[in-house]
KEPADREN-573509 format. One record per atom (N, C-alpha, C): atom name; x, y, z. Coordinates in pm, whole numbers, plus 50000, padded with zeros to 5 digits. Example, Ala and Ser with C-alpha at 12.3 -4.5 7.8 and 13.67 -1.06 7.14 Angstrom:
2
[site 'N' [51319 49431 50780]]
[site 'CA' [51230 49550 50780]]
[site 'C' [51320 49670 50780]]
[site 'N' [51285 49775 50708]]
[site 'CA' [51367 49894 50714]]
[site 'C' [51290 50003 50787]]
This chain:
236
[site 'N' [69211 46322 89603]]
[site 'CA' [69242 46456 89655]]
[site 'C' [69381 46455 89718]]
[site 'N' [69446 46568 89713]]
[site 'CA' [69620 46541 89771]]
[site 'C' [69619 46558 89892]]
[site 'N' [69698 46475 89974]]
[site 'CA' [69708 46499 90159]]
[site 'C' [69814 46562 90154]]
[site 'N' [69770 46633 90297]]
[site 'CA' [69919 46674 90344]]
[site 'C' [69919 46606 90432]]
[site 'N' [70099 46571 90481]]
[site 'CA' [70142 46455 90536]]
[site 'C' [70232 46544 90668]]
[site 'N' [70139 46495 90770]]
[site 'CA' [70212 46569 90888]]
[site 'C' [70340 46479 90975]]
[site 'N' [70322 46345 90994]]
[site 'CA' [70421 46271 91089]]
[site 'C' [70361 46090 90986]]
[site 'N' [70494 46043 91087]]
[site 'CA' [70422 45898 91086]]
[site 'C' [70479 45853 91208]]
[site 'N' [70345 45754 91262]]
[site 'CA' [70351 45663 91384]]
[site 'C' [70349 45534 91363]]
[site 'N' [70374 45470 91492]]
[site 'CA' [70310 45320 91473]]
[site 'C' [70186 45302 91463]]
[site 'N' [70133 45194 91437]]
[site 'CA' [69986 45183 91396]]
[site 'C' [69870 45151 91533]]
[site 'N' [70001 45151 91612]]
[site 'CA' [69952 45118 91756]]
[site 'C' [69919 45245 91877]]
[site 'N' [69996 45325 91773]]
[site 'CA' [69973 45498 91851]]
[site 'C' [69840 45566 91846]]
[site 'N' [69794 45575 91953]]
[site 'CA' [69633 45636 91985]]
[site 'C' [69590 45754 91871]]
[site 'N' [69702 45816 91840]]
[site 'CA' [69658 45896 91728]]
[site 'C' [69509 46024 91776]]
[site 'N' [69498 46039 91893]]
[site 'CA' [69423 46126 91910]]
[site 'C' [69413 46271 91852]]
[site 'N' [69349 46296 91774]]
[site 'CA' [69349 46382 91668]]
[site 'C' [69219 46452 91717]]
[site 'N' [69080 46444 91815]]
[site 'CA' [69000 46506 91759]]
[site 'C' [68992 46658 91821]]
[site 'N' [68925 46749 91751]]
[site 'CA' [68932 46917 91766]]
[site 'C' [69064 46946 91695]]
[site 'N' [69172 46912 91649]]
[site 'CA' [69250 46965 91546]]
[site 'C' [69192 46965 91404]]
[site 'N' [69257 47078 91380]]
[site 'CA' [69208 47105 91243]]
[site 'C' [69361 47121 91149]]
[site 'N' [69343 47039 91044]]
[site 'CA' [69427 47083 90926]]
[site 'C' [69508 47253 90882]]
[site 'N' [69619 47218 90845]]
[site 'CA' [69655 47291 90699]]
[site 'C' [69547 47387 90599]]
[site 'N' [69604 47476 90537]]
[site 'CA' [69543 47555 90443]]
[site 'C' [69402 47689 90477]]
[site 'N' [69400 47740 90369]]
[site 'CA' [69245 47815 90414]]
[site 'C' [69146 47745 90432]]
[site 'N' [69132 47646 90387]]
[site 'CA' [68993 47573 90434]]
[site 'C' [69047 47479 90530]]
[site 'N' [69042 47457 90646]]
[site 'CA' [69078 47365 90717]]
[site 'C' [69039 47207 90698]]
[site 'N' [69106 47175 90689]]
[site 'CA' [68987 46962 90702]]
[site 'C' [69042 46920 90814]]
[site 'N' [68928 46828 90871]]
[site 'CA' [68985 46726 90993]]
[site 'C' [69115 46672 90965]]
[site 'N' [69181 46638 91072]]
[site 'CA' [69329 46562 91028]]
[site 'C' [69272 46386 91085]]
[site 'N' [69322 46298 91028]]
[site 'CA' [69302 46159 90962]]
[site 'C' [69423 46084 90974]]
[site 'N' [69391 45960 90951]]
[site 'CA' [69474 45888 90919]]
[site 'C' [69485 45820 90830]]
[site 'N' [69637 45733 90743]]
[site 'CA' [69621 45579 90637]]
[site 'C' [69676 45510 90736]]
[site 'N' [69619 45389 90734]]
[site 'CA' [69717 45269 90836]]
[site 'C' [69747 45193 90676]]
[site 'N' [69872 45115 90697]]
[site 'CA' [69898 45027 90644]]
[site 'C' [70025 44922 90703]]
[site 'N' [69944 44796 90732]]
[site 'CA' [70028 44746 90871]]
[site 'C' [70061 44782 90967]]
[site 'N' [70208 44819 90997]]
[site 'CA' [70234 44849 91152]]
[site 'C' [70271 44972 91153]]
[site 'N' [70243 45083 91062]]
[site 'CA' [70242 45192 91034]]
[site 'C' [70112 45285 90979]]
[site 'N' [70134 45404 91047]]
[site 'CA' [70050 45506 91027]]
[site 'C' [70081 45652 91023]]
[site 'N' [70004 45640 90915]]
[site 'CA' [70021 45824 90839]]
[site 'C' [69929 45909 90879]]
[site 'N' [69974 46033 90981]]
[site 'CA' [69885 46162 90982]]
[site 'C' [69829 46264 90876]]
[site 'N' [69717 46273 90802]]
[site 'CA' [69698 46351 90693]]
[site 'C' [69617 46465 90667]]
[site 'N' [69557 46509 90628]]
[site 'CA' [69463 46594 90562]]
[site 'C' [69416 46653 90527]]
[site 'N' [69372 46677 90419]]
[site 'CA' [69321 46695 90296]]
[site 'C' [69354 46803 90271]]
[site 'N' [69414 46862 90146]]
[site 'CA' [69444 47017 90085]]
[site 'C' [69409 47036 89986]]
[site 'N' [69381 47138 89893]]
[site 'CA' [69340 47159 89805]]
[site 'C' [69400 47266 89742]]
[site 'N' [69539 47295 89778]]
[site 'CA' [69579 47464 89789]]
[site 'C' [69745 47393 89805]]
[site 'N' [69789 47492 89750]]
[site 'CA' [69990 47497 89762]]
[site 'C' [69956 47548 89882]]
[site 'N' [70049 47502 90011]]
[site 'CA' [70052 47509 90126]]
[site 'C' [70182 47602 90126]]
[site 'N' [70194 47720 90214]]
[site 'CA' [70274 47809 90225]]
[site 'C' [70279 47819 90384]]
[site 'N' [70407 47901 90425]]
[site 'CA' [70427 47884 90540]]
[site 'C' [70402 47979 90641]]
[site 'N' [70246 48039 90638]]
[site 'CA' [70182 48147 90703]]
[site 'C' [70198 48066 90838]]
[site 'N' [70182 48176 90940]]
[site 'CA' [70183 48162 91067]]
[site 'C' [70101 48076 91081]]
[site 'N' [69907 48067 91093]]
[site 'CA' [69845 47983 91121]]
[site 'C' [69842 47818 91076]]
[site 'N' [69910 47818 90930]]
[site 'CA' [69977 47699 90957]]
[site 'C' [70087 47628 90985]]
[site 'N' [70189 47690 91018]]
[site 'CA' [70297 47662 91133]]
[site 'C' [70243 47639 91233]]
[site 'N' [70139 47706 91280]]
[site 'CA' [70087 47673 91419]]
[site 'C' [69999 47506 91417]]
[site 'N' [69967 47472 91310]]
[site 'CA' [69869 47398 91278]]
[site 'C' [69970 47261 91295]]
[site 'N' [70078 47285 91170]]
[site 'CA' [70111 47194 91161]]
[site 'C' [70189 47132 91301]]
[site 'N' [70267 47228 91353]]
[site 'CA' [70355 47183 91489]]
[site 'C' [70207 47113 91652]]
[site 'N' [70112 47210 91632]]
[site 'CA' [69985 47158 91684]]
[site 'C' [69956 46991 91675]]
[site 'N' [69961 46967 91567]]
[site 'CA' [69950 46801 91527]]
[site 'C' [70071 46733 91562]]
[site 'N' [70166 46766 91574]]
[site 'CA' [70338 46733 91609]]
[site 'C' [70309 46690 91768]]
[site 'N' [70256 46773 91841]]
[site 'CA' [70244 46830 91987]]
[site 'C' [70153 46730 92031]]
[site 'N' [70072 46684 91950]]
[site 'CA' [69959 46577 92000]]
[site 'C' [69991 46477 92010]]
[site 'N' [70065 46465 91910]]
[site 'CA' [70108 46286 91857]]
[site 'C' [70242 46256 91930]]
[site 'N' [70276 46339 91957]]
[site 'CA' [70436 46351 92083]]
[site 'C' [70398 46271 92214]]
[site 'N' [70280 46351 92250]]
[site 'CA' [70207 46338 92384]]
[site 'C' [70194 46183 92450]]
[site 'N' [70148 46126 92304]]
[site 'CA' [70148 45943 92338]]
[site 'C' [70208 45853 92272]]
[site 'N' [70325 45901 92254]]
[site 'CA' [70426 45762 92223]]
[site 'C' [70544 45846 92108]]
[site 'N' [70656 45766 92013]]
[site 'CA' [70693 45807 91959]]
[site 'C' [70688 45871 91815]]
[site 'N' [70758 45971 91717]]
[site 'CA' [70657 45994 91626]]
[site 'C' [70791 46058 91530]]
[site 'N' [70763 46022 91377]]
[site 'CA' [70846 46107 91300]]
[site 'C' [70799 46190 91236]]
[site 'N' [70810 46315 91246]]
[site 'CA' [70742 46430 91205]]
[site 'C' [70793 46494 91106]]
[site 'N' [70723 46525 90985]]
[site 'CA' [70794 46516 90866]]
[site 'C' [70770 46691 90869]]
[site 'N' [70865 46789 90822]]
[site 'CA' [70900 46927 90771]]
[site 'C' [70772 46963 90740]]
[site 'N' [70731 47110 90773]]
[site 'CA' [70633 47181 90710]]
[site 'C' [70615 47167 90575]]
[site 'N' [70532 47128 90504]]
[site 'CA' [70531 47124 90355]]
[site 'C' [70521 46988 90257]]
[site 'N' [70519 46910 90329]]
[site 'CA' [70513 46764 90245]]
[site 'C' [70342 46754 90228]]
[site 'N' [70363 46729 90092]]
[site 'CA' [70224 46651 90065]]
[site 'C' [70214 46545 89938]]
[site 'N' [70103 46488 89926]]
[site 'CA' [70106 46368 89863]]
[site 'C' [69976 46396 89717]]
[site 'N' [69984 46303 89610]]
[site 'CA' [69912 46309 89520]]
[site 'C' [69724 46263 89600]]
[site 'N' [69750 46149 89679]]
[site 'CA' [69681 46112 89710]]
[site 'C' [69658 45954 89811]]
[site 'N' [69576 45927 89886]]
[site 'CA' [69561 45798 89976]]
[site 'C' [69671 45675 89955]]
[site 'N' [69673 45675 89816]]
[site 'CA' [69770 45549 89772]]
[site 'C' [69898 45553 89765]]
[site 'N' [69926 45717 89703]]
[site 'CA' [70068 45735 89759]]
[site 'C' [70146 45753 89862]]
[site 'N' [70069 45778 89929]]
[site 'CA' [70088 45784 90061]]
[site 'C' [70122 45641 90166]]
[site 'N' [70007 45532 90094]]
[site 'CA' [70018 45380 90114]]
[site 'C' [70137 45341 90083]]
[site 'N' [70221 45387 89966]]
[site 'CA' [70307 45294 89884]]
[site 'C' [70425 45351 90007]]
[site 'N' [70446 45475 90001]]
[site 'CA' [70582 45441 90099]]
[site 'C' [70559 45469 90238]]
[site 'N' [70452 45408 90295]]
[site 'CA' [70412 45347 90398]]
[site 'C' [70539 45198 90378]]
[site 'N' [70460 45140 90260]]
[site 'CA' [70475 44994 90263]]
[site 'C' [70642 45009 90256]]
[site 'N' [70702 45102 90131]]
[site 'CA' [70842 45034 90057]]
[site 'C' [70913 45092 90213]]
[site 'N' [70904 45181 90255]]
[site 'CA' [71016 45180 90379]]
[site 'C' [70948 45145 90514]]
[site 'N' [70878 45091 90534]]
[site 'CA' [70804 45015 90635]]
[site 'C' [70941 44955 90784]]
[site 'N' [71071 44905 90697]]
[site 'CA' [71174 44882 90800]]
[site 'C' [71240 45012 90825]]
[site 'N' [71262 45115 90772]]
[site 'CA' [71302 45227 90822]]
[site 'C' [71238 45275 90905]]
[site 'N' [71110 45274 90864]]
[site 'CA' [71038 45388 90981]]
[site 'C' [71055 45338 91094]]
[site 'N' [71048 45190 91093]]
[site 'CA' [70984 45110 91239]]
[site 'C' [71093 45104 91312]]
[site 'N' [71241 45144 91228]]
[site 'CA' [71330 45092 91328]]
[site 'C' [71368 45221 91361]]
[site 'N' [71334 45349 91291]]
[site 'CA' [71357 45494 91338]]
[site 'C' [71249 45526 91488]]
[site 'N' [71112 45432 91479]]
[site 'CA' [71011 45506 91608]]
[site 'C' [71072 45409 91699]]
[site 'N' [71124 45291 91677]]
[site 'CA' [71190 45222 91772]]
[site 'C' [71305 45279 91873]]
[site 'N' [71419 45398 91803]]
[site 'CA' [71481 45458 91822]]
[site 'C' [71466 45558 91921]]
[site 'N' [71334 45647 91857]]
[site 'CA' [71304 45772 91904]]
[site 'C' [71217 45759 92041]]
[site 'N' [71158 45620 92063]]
[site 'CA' [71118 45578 92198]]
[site 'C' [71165 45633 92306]]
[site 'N' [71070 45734 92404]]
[site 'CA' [71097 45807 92537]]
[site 'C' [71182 45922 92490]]
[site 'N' [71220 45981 92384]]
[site 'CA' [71305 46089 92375]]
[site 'C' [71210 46191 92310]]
[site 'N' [71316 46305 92335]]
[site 'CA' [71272 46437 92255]]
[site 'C' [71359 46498 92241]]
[site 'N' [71354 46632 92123]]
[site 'CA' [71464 46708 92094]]
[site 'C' [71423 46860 92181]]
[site 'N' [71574 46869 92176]]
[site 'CA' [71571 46991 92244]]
[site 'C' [71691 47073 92203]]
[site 'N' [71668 47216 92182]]
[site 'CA' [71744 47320 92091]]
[site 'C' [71860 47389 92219]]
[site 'N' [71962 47404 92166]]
[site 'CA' [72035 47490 92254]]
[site 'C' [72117 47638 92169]]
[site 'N' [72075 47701 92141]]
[site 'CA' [72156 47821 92118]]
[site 'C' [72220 47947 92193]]
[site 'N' [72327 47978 92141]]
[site 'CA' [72438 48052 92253]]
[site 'C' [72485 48155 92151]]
[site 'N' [72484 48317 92187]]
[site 'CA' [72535 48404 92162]]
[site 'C' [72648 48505 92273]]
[site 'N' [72757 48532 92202]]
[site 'CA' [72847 48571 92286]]
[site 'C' [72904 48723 92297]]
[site 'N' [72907 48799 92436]]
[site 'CA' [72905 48934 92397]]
[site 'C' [73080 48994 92322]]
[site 'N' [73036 49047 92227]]
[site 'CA' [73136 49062 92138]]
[site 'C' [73234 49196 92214]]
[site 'N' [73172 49246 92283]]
[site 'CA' [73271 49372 92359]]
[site 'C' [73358 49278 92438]]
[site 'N' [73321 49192 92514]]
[site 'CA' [73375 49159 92595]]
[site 'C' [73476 49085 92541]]
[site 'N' [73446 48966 92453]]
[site 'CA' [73504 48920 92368]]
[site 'C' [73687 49004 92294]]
[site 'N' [73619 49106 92250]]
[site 'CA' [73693 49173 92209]]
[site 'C' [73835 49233 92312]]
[site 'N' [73730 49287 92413]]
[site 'CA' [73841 49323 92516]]
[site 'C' [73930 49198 92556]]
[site 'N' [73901 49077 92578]]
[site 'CA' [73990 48909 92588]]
[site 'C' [74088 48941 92504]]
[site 'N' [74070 48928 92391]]
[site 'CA' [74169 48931 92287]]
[site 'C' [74237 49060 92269]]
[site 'N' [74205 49183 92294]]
[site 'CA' [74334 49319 92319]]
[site 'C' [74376 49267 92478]]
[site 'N' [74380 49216 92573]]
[site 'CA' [74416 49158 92629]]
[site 'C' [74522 49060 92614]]
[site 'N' [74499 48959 92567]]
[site 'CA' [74575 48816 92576]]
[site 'C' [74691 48829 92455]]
[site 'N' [74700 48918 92348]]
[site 'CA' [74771 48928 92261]]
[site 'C' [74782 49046 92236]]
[site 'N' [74917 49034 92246]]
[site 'CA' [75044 49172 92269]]
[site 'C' [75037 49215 92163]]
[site 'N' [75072 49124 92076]]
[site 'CA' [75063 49235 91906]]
[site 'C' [74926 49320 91888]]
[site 'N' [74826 49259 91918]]
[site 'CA' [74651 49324 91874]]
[site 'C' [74666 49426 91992]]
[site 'N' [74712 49422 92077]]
[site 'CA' [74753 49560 92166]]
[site 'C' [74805 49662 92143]]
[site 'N' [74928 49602 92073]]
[site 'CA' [75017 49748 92026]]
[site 'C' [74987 49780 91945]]
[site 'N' [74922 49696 91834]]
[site 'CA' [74827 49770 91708]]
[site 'C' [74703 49899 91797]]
[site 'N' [74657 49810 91840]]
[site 'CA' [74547 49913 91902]]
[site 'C' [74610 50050 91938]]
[site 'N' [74680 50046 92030]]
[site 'CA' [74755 50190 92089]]
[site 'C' [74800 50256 92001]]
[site 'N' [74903 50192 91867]]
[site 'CA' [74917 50261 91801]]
[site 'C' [74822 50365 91743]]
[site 'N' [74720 50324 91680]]
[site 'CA' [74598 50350 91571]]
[site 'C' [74547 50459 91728]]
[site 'N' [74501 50447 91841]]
[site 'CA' [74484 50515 91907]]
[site 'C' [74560 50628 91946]]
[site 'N' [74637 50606 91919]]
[site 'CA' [74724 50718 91997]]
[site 'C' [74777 50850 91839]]
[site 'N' [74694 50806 91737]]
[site 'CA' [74670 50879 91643]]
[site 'C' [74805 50864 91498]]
[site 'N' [74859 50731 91510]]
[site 'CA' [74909 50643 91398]]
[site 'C' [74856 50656 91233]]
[site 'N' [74848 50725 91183]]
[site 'CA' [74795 50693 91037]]
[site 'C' [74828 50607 90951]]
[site 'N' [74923 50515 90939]]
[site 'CA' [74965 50407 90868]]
[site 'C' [74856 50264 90855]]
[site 'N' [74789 50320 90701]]
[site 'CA' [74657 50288 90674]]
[site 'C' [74644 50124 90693]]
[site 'N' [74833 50063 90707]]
[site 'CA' [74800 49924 90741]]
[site 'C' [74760 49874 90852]]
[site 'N' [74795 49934 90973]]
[site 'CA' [74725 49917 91078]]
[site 'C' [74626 49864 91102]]
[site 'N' [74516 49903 91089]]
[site 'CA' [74352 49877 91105]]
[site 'C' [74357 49729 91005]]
[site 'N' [74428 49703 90908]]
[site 'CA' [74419 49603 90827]]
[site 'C' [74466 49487 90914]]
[site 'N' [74613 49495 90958]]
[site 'CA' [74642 49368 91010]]
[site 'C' [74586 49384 91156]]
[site 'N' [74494 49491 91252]]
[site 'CA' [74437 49468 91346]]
[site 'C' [74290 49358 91307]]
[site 'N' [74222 49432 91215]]
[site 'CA' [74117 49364 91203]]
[site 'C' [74154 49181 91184]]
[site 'N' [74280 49171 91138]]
[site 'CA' [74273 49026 91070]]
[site 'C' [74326 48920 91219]]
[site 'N' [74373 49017 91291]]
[site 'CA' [74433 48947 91424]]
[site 'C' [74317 48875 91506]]
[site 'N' [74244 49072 91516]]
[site 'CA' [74115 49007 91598]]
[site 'C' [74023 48932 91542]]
[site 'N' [73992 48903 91409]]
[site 'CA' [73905 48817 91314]]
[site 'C' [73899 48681 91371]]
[site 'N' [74096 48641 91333]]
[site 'CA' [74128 48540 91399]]
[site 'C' [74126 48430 91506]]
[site 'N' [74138 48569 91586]]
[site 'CA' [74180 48519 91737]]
[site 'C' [74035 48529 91748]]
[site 'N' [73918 48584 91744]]
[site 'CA' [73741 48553 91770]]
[site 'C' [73742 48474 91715]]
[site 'N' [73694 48414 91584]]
[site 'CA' [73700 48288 91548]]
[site 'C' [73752 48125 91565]]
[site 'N' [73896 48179 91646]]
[site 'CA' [73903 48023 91700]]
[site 'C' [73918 48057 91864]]
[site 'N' [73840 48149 91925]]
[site 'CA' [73801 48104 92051]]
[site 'C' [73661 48071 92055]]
[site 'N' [73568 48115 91954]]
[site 'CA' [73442 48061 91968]]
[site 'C' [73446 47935 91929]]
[site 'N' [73505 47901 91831]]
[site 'CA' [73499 47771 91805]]
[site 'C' [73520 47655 91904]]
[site 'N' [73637 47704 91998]]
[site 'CA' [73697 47634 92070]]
[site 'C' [73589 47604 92232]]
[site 'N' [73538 47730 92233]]
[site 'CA' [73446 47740 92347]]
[site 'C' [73295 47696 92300]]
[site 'N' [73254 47682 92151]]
[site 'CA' [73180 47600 92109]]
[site 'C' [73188 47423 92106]]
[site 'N' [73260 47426 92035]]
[site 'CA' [73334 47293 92084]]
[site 'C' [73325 47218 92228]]
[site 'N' [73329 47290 92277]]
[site 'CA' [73374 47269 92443]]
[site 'C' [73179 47251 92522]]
[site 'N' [73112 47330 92443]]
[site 'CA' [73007 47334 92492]]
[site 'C' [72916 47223 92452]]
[site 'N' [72944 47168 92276]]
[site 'CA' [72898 47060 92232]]
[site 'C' [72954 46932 92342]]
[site 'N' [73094 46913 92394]]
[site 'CA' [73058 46777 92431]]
[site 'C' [73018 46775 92581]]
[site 'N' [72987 46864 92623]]
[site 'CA' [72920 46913 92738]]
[site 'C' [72796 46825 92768]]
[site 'N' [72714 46933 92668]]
[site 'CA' [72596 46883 92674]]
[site 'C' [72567 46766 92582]]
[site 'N' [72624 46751 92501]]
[site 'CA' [72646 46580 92442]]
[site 'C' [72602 46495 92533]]
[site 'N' [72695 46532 92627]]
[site 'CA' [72688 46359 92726]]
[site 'C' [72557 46350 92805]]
[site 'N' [72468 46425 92804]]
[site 'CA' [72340 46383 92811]]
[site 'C' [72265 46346 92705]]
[site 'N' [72253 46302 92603]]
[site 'CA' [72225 46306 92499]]
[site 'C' [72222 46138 92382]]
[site 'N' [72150 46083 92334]]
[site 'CA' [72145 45965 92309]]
[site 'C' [72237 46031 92181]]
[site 'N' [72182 46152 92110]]
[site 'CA' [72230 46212 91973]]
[site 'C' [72236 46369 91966]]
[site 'N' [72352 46405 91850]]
[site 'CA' [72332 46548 91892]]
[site 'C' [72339 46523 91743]]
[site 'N' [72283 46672 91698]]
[site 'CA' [72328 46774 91571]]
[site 'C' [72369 46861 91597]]
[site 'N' [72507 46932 91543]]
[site 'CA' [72506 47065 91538]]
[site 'C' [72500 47136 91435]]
[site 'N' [72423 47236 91383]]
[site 'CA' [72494 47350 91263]]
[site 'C' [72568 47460 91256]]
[site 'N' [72532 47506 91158]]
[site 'CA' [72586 47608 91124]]
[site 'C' [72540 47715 91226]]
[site 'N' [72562 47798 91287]]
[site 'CA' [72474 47891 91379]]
[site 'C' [72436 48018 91277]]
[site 'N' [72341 48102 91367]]
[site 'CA' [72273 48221 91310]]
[site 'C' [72355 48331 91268]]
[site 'N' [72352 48400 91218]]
[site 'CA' [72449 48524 91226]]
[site 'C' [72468 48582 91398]]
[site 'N' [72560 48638 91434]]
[site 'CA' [72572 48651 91567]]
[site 'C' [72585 48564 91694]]
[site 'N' [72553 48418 91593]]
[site 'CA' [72565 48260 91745]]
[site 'C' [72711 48233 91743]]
[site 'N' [72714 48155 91853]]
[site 'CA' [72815 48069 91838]]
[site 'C' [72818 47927 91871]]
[site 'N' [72653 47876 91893]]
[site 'CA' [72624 47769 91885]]
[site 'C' [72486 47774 91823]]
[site 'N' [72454 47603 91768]]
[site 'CA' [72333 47570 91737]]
[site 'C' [72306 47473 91771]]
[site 'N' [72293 47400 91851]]
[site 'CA' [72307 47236 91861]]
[site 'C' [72127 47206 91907]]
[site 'N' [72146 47099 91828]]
[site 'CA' [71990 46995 91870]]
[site 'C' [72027 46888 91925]]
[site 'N' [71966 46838 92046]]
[site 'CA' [72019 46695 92099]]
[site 'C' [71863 46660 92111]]
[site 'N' [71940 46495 92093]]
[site 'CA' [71837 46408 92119]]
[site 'C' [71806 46367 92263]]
[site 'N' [71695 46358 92370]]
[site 'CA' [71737 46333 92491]]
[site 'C' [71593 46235 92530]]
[site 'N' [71682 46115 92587]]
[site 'CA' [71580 46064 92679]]
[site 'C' [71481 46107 92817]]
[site 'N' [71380 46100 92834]]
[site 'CA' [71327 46115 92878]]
[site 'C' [71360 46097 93047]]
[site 'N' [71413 46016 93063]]
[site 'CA' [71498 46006 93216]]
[site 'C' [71632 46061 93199]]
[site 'N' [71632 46125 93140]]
[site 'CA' [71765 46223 93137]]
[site 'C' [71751 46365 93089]]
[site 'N' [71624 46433 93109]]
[site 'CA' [71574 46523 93066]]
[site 'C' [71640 46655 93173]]
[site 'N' [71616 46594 93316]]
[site 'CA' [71649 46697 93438]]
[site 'C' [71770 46682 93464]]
[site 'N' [71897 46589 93393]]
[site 'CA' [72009 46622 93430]]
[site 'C' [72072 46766 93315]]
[site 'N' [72006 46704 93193]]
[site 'CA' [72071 46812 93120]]
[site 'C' [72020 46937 93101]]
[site 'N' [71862 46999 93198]]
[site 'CA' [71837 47085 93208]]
[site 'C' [71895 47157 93324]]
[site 'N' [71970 47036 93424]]
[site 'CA' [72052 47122 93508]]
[site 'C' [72213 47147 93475]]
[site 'N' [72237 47103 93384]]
[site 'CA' [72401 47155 93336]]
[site 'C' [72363 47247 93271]]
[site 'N' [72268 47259 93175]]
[site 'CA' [72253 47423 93105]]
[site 'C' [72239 47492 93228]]
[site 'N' [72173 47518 93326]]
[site 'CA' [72164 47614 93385]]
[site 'C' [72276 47655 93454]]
[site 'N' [72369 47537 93513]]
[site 'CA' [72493 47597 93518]]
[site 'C' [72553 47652 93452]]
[site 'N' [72553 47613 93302]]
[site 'CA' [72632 47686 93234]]
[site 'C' [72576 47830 93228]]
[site 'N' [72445 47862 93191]]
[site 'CA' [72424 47992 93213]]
[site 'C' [72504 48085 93298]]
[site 'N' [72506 47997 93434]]
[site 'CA' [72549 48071 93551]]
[site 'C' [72702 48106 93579]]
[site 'N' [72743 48013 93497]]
[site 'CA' [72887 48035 93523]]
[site 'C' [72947 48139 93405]]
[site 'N' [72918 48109 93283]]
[site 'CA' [72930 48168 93150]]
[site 'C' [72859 48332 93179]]
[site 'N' [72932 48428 93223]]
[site 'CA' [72893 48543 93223]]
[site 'C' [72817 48627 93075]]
[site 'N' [72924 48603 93011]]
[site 'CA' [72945 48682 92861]]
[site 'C' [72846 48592 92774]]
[site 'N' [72805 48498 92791]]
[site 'CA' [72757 48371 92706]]
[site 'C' [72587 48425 92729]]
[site 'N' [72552 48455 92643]]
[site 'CA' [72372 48427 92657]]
[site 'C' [72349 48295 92557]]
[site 'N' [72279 48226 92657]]
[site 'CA' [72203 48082 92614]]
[site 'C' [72041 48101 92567]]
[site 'N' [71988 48014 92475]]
[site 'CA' [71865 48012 92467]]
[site 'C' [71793 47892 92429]]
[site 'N' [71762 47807 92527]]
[site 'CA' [71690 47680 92524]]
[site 'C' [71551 47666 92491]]
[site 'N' [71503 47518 92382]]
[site 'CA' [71420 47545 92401]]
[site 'C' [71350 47387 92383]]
[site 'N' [71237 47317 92425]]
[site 'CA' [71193 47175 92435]]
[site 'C' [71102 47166 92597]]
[site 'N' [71069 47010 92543]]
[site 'CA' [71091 46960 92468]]
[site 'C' [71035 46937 92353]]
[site 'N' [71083 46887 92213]]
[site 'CA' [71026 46915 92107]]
[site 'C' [70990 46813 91996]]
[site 'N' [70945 46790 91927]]
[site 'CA' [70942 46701 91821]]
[site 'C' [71068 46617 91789]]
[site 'N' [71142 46526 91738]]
[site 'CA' [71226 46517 91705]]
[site 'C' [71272 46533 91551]]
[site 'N' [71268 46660 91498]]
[site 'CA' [71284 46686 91369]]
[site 'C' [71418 46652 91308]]
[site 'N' [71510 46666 91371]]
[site 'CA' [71650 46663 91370]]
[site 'C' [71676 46540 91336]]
[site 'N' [71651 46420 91396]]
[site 'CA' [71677 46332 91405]]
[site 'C' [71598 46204 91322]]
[site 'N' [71512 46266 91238]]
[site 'CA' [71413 46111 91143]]
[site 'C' [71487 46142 91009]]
């Protein structure tokens, strides 16, 4: 029968699983394969697994448990296996990866930081700080029809927003970096100007929940949105 494959632990991790229930419309108990010093969270599907709410909830549910007592690599919504043995085999063939990845992830967790920035205000900085995007403005205001106007305004202010977020992104990554064993950043959302995932130890959890909050506090224009601690998805 095909598993679905929620995390892998050490073989030494309590694995307390019971009252969770599986993946799919029919739920199954969730299980384990040990093979050596490794262990696979699984079970049982019978169904293409899609990414309805109740199993998002399901699957991050099993994430949340196995977090609780020790370290854990938690594999993406959606992995599943032919069956018990396949599941065994790359147990076995990457057996030094995993062990030296839960070795890694020992006492940490991830935690999300995203930042959106108010664009009025923004905007007003830059008719501010640059004289040319000023006198464009007044012009076009003061009832200018010279259809280039609005062209080389828009491309000024394009500009000049784009490499101050960057720059004040930038600035925010090595910030909160330095609490941080590891960071990712991406691409942000439409409207962000950050995305960053850090990796954070566990005795360093309350320093870097108190520099975000400064930053909140100081960063007027800046809305932040934190969130952990979490699985470490980012990082296996």
């Amino acid at each position: 029968m095909p598993r679905y494959v929620y995390a892998i632990t050490a073989a030494t991790h309590p694995c307390r699983l019971d009252g969770l229930a599986g993946v799919g419309a029919e739920p199954a108990p969730v299980g384990t394969i040990t093979v050596g010093r490794l262990r696979a969270v699984i079970s049982d599907t019978k169904e293409e697994i899609r990414p309805k709410r109740r199993d998002l909830a399901a699957h991050q549910a099993v994430q949340e448990r196995l977090m609780a007592d020790g370290p854990v690599l938690p594999l993406q919504f959606g992995y599943t296996a032919p069956d018990d043995q396949a599941v065994a085999d790359v147990l076995q063939e990457r057996a030094d990866d995993y062990l030296e990845a839960l070795a890694r992830l020992r006492g940490c967790a991830e935690y999300h930081v995203r930042a959106s920035q108010d664009q009025d205000a923004l905007l007003r900085e830059v008719l501010r700080d640059s004289d040319r995007a000023r006198a464009l403005n007044d012009r076009i205001r003061s009832g200018d029809t010279d259809p280039r106007l609005p062209l080389e305004l828009g491309e000024i202010v394009a500009g000049e927003v784009r490499e101050r977020q960057e720059s004040l992104a930038a600035g925010l990554v090595r910030t909160l970096a330095s609490f941080a064993e590891d960071h990712s950043a991406r691409t942000p959302a439409e409207g962000d100007i950050l995305n960053l995932s850090l990796l954070v130890r566990d005795d360093d959890k309350d320093d870097l929940l108190q520099a975000e909050a400064r930053l909140a506090e100081q960063a007027e224009d800046i809305e932040f949105r934190f969130s952990g601690p979490l699985p470490p998805y980012s990082f296996v």
